[in-house]
C-alpha positions in Angstrom: -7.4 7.0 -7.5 -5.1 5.2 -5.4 -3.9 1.6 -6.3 -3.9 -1.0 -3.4 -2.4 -5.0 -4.0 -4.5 -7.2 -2.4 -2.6 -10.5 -1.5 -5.4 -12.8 0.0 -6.2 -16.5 -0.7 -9.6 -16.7 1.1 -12.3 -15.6 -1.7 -14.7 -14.4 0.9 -12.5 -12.1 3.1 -10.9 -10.9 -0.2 -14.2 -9.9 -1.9 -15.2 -8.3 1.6 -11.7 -6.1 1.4 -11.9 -5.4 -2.8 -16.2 -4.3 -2.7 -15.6 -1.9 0.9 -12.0 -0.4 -1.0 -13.7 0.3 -3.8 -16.7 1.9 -2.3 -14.3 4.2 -1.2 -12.8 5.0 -4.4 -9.9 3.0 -4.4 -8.2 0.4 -7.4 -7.8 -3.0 -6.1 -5.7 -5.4 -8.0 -6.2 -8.8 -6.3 -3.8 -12.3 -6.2 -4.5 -15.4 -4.1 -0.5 -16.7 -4.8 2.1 -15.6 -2.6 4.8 -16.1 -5.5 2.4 -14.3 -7.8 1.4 -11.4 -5.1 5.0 -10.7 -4.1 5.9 -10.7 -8.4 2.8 -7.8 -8.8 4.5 -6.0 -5.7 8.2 -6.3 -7.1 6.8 -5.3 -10.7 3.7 -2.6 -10.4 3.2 0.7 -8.4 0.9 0.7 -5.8 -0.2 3.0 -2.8 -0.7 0.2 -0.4 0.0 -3.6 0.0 -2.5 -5.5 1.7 -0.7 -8.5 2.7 -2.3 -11.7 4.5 0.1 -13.9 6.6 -1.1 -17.2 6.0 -0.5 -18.0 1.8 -0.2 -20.7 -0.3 3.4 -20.6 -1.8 5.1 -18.1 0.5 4.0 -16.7 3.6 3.0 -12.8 4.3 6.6 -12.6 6.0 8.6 -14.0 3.3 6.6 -11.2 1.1 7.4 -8.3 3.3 10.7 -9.1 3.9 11.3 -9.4 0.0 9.3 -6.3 -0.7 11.4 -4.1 2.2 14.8 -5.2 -0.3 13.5 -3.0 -2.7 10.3 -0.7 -1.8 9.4 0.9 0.8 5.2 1.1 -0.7 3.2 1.2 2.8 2.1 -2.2 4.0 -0.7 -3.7 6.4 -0.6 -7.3 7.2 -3.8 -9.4 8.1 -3.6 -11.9 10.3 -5.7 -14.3 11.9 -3.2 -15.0 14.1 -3.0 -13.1 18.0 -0.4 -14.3 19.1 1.7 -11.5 20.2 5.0 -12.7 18.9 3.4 -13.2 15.4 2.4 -9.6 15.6 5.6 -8.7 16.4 7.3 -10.9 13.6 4.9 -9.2 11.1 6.4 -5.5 12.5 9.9 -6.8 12.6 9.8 -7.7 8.7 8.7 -4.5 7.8 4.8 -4.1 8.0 3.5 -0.6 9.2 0.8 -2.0 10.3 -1.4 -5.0 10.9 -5.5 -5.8 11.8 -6.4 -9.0 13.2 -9.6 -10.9 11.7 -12.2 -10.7 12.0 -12.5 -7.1 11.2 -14.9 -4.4 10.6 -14.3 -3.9 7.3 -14.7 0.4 7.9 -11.5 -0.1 10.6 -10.0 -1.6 7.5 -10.6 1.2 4.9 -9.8 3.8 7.7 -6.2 2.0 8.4 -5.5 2.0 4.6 -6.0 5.7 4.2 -4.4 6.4 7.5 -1.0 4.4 6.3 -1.1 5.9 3.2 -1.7 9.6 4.4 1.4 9.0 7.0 3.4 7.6 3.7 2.5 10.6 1.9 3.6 13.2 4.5 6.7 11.3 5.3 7.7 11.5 1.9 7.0 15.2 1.0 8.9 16.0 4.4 12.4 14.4 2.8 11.1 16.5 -0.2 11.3 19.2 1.2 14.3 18.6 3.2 16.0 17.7 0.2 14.8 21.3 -1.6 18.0 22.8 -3.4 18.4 26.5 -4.4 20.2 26.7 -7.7 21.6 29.5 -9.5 24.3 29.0 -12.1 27.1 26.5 -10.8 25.9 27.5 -7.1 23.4 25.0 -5.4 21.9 25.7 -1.7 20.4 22.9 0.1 18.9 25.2 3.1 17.6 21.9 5.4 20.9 20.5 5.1 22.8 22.9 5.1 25.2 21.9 2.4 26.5 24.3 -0.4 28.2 23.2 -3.7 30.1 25.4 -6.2 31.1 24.0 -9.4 30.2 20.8 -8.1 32.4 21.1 -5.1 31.6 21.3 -1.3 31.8 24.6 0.4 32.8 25.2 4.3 30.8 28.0 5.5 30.3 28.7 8.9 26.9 28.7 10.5 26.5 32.4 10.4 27.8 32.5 7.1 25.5 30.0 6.0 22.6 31.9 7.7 23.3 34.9 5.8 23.7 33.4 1.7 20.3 31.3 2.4 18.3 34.1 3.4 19.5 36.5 0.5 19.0 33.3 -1.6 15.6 32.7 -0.1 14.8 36.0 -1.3 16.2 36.7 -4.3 17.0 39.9 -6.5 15.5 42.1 -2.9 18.1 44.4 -1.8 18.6 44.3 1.6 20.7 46.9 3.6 23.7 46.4 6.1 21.0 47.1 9.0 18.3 44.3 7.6 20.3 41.5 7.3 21.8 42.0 10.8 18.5 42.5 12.4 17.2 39.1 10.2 20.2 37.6 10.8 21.6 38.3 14.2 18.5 39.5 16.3 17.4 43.0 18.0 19.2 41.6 21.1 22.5 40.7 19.6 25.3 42.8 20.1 27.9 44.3 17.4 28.6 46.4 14.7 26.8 46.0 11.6 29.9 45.8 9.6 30.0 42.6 10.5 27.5 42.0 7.7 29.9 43.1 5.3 32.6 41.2 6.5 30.5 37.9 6.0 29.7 38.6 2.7 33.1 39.3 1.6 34.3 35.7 3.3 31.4 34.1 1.4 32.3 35.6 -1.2 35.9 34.5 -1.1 34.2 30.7 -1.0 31.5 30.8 -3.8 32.6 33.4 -6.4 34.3 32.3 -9.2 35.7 35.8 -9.4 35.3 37.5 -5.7 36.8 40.8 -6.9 33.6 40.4 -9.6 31.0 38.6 -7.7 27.7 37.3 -10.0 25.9 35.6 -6.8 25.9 38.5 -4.3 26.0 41.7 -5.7 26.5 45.2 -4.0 24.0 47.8 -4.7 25.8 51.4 -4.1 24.0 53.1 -1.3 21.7 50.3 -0.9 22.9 47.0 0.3 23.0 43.5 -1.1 21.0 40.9 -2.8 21.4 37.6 -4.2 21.3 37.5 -7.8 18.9 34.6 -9.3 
Protein backbone atom coordinates (compact mmCIF):
# COMPACT_ATOMS: atom_id res chain seq x y z
CA UNK A 1 0.00 0.00 0.00
CA UNK A 2 1.56 3.17 -0.76
CA UNK A 3 2.11 5.82 2.03
CA UNK A 4 1.01 9.50 1.13
CA UNK A 5 1.78 12.78 3.89
CA UNK A 6 -1.03 14.84 3.88
CA UNK A 7 0.01 18.46 4.94
CA UNK A 8 -3.40 20.35 5.07
CA UNK A 9 -4.84 22.71 7.73
CA UNK A 10 -8.44 22.94 6.49
CA UNK A 11 -10.36 19.80 8.18
CA UNK A 12 -12.88 19.61 5.36
CA UNK A 13 -10.62 19.58 2.31
CA UNK A 14 -8.30 17.26 4.25
CA UNK A 15 -11.00 14.69 5.12
CA UNK A 16 -12.23 15.00 1.39
CA UNK A 17 -8.33 14.13 0.26
CA UNK A 18 -7.71 11.24 3.28
CA UNK A 19 -11.56 9.20 2.65
CA UNK A 20 -11.15 9.50 -1.69
CA UNK A 21 -7.00 8.22 -1.06
CA UNK A 22 -8.06 5.62 0.93
CA UNK A 23 -10.83 4.34 -1.20
CA UNK A 24 -8.26 3.83 -3.47
CA UNK A 25 -6.14 1.85 -1.30
CA UNK A 26 -3.69 4.16 -0.19
CA UNK A 27 -2.17 5.00 3.70
CA UNK A 28 -2.64 8.59 4.53
CA UNK A 29 -0.89 10.07 7.44
CA UNK A 30 -2.37 13.54 7.97
CA UNK A 31 -0.80 17.04 9.86
CA UNK A 32 -2.48 20.45 9.89
CA UNK A 33 1.26 22.16 11.13
CA UNK A 34 3.63 23.11 8.68
CA UNK A 35 6.62 22.66 11.29
CA UNK A 36 5.07 19.34 12.15
CA UNK A 37 4.21 18.31 8.33
CA UNK A 38 7.71 19.21 7.02
CA UNK A 39 9.34 17.11 10.58
CA UNK A 40 6.95 13.77 9.29
CA UNK A 41 8.47 14.52 5.71
CA UNK A 42 12.27 14.90 6.95
CA UNK A 43 11.72 11.81 9.40
CA UNK A 44 9.22 9.02 7.61
CA UNK A 45 9.11 7.31 4.14
CA UNK A 46 6.45 8.13 2.09
CA UNK A 47 5.32 7.67 -1.72
CA UNK A 48 3.89 11.05 -2.10
CA UNK A 49 3.67 14.47 -0.20
CA UNK A 50 0.59 16.20 -0.57
CA UNK A 51 1.56 19.66 0.29
CA UNK A 52 -1.01 22.74 0.70
CA UNK A 53 0.56 26.28 0.20
CA UNK A 54 -1.26 28.25 2.59
CA UNK A 55 -0.08 26.71 6.46
CA UNK A 56 -0.04 27.83 9.71
CA UNK A 57 3.71 27.88 10.87
CA UNK A 58 5.50 27.59 7.48
CA UNK A 59 4.26 27.89 4.14
CA UNK A 60 3.92 24.87 1.41
CA UNK A 61 7.17 26.61 -0.18
CA UNK A 62 9.27 26.82 2.76
CA UNK A 63 8.28 22.87 3.02
CA UNK A 64 9.25 21.99 -0.46
CA UNK A 65 12.23 23.76 -0.53
CA UNK A 66 13.31 22.10 2.80
CA UNK A 67 12.17 18.67 1.72
CA UNK A 68 14.20 19.09 -2.00
CA UNK A 69 17.66 19.50 0.66
CA UNK A 70 17.26 16.15 1.37
CA UNK A 71 14.57 13.93 -0.58
CA UNK A 72 13.58 13.85 -3.59
CA UNK A 73 9.77 11.73 -2.49
CA UNK A 74 7.33 12.98 -5.33
CA UNK A 75 5.30 16.12 -4.37
CA UNK A 76 1.94 17.80 -5.45
CA UNK A 77 1.19 21.18 -4.06
CA UNK A 78 -2.52 22.43 -3.54
CA UNK A 79 -3.21 25.78 -3.94
CA UNK A 80 -6.04 27.92 -3.91
CA UNK A 81 -4.08 30.32 -5.32
CA UNK A 82 -4.23 31.05 -9.57
CA UNK A 83 -2.13 33.21 -9.86
CA UNK A 84 0.31 32.22 -12.36
CA UNK A 85 3.44 33.32 -10.68
CA UNK A 86 2.39 31.40 -7.49
CA UNK A 87 2.12 28.42 -9.71
CA UNK A 88 5.24 28.95 -10.95
CA UNK A 89 6.96 29.65 -7.40
CA UNK A 90 5.43 26.27 -6.34
CA UNK A 91 7.34 24.48 -9.53
CA UNK A 92 10.49 26.51 -8.94
CA UNK A 93 10.79 25.06 -5.23
CA UNK A 94 10.59 21.75 -6.35
CA UNK A 95 6.90 20.48 -6.62
CA UNK A 96 6.14 18.01 -9.64
CA UNK A 97 3.12 19.03 -9.67
CA UNK A 98 0.26 21.18 -8.40
CA UNK A 99 -4.05 21.14 -8.61
CA UNK A 100 -5.85 24.24 -7.95
CA UNK A 101 -9.03 24.09 -5.50
CA UNK A 102 -11.54 23.42 -5.84
CA UNK A 103 -10.90 20.00 -7.20
CA UNK A 104 -12.61 16.88 -8.27
CA UNK A 105 -11.39 14.80 -5.81
CA UNK A 106 -11.00 11.66 -8.75
CA UNK A 107 -8.41 14.34 -10.73
CA UNK A 108 -6.76 14.32 -7.39
CA UNK A 109 -6.38 10.48 -6.87
CA UNK A 110 -5.50 10.14 -10.63
CA UNK A 111 -2.51 12.93 -10.24
CA UNK A 112 -1.18 11.05 -7.10
CA UNK A 113 -0.79 7.74 -8.88
CA UNK A 114 0.25 9.38 -12.07
CA UNK A 115 3.32 11.24 -9.95
CA UNK A 116 4.08 8.33 -8.27
CA UNK A 117 4.05 5.89 -11.40
CA UNK A 118 6.55 8.61 -13.22
CA UNK A 119 8.69 8.52 -9.76
CA UNK A 120 8.80 4.86 -9.92
CA UNK A 121 9.93 4.45 -13.58
CA UNK A 122 12.38 7.27 -13.28
CA UNK A 123 13.91 5.57 -10.55
CA UNK A 124 14.16 1.93 -11.91
CA UNK A 125 15.67 3.60 -15.20
CA UNK A 126 18.92 5.00 -12.99
CA UNK A 127 18.68 1.28 -11.73
CA UNK A 128 19.11 -0.03 -14.44
CA UNK A 129 21.61 2.32 -15.77
CA UNK A 130 23.53 1.86 -12.83
CA UNK A 131 23.41 -2.29 -13.42
CA UNK A 132 27.15 -3.53 -12.82
CA UNK A 133 28.44 -6.99 -14.14
CA UNK A 134 30.74 -8.48 -11.55
CA UNK A 135 33.05 -11.30 -11.67
CA UNK A 136 35.90 -11.53 -9.31
CA UNK A 137 37.92 -8.10 -8.97
CA UNK A 138 36.30 -7.27 -12.57
CA UNK A 139 33.15 -4.99 -12.55
CA UNK A 140 31.18 -3.91 -15.95
CA UNK A 141 28.88 -1.06 -15.81
CA UNK A 142 27.43 -1.72 -19.54
CA UNK A 143 25.05 1.84 -19.57
CA UNK A 144 28.00 3.60 -18.56
CA UNK A 145 30.32 2.22 -19.94
CA UNK A 146 32.91 2.25 -17.24
CA UNK A 147 35.12 -0.85 -16.28
CA UNK A 148 37.06 -1.39 -12.98
CA UNK A 149 39.82 -3.99 -12.21
CA UNK A 150 41.02 -4.26 -8.84
CA UNK A 151 39.20 -1.30 -8.09
CA UNK A 152 40.95 0.74 -10.74
CA UNK A 153 39.62 2.39 -13.90
CA UNK A 154 40.17 0.72 -17.27
CA UNK A 155 40.58 2.70 -20.79
CA UNK A 156 39.08 0.59 -23.31
CA UNK A 157 38.13 1.67 -26.56
CA UNK A 158 34.59 1.63 -27.80
CA UNK A 159 35.07 -1.39 -29.81
CA UNK A 160 36.81 -2.97 -27.08
CA UNK A 161 34.32 -2.12 -24.79
CA UNK A 162 31.58 -3.61 -27.21
CA UNK A 163 33.22 -6.76 -27.36
CA UNK A 164 33.99 -7.69 -23.19
CA UNK A 165 30.15 -6.58 -22.47
CA UNK A 166 28.69 -8.75 -24.86
CA UNK A 167 30.78 -11.98 -23.84
CA UNK A 168 29.99 -10.72 -20.28
CA UNK A 169 26.35 -10.30 -21.11
CA UNK A 170 26.43 -13.79 -21.98
CA UNK A 171 28.48 -15.57 -19.93
CA UNK A 172 30.24 -19.16 -19.94
CA UNK A 173 28.64 -19.33 -24.18
CA UNK A 174 31.46 -19.87 -26.46
CA UNK A 175 31.41 -17.78 -29.13
CA UNK A 176 33.62 -18.18 -32.34
CA UNK A 177 35.95 -15.67 -34.17
CA UNK A 178 33.07 -15.41 -36.88
CA UNK A 179 30.06 -14.66 -34.12
CA UNK A 180 31.46 -12.02 -32.33
CA UNK A 181 32.44 -10.15 -35.49
CA UNK A 182 29.08 -10.54 -37.05
CA UNK A 183 27.53 -9.33 -33.25
CA UNK A 184 30.01 -7.01 -32.91
CA UNK A 185 30.97 -5.41 -36.17
CA UNK A 186 27.80 -6.05 -38.54
CA UNK A 187 27.19 -8.22 -41.89
CA UNK A 188 28.16 -4.88 -43.65
CA UNK A 189 31.35 -4.07 -42.02
CA UNK A 190 34.46 -4.77 -43.66
CA UNK A 191 37.71 -6.67 -42.33
CA UNK A 192 39.24 -9.73 -41.33
CA UNK A 193 37.98 -11.54 -38.51
CA UNK A 194 41.27 -11.59 -36.77
CA UNK A 195 40.48 -8.56 -35.78
CA UNK A 196 38.42 -10.34 -33.04
CA UNK A 197 41.39 -11.81 -31.68
CA UNK A 198 43.44 -8.92 -31.66
CA UNK A 199 40.78 -7.15 -29.36
CA UNK A 200 40.65 -9.73 -27.09
CA UNK A 201 44.27 -9.96 -26.62
CA UNK A 202 44.40 -5.83 -25.92
CA UNK A 203 41.59 -6.36 -23.40
CA UNK A 204 43.23 -8.72 -22.15
CA UNK A 205 46.48 -6.90 -21.72
CA UNK A 206 44.01 -4.28 -19.58
CA UNK A 207 41.83 -6.58 -17.28
CA UNK A 208 43.92 -9.72 -16.61
CA UNK A 209 45.74 -9.95 -13.72
CA UNK A 210 47.86 -12.46 -15.65
CA UNK A 211 47.25 -11.92 -19.57
CA UNK A 212 49.58 -14.83 -20.51
CA UNK A 213 46.83 -16.82 -17.98
CA UNK A 214 43.70 -15.00 -18.46
CA UNK A 215 40.59 -16.13 -15.86
CA UNK A 216 37.99 -13.50 -17.48
CA UNK A 217 38.23 -14.47 -21.14
CA UNK A 218 39.14 -17.69 -21.82
CA UNK A 219 40.13 -19.43 -25.21
CA UNK A 220 38.35 -22.61 -26.09
CA UNK A 221 40.69 -24.59 -28.67
CA UNK A 222 38.86 -24.93 -31.95
CA UNK A 223 35.99 -23.08 -30.57
CA UNK A 224 36.24 -19.49 -29.70
CA UNK A 225 35.86 -17.45 -26.52
CA UNK A 226 33.70 -16.88 -23.67
CA UNK A 227 33.67 -14.84 -20.64
CA UNK A 228 34.14 -16.79 -17.59
CA UNK A 229 31.49 -15.99 -14.68
Amino acid sequence: MKKILLIEDDPKIAEIERDYLEANDFSVTWNTDGKKGLALALEGEYDLILLDVMLPGMDGFQICREIRKEKETPLLMVTARQDEIDILRGLGTGANDYIMKPFNPNELVARVRANIQRYERLMNNAAQKMSVIRSGDLEIYPEAYRVLARGQEINLTHREFDVLCFLAQNPNIVFSREALFEKIWGYDSLGETATVMVHINRIREKIEPDPAHPVYLETVRGAGYRFRR
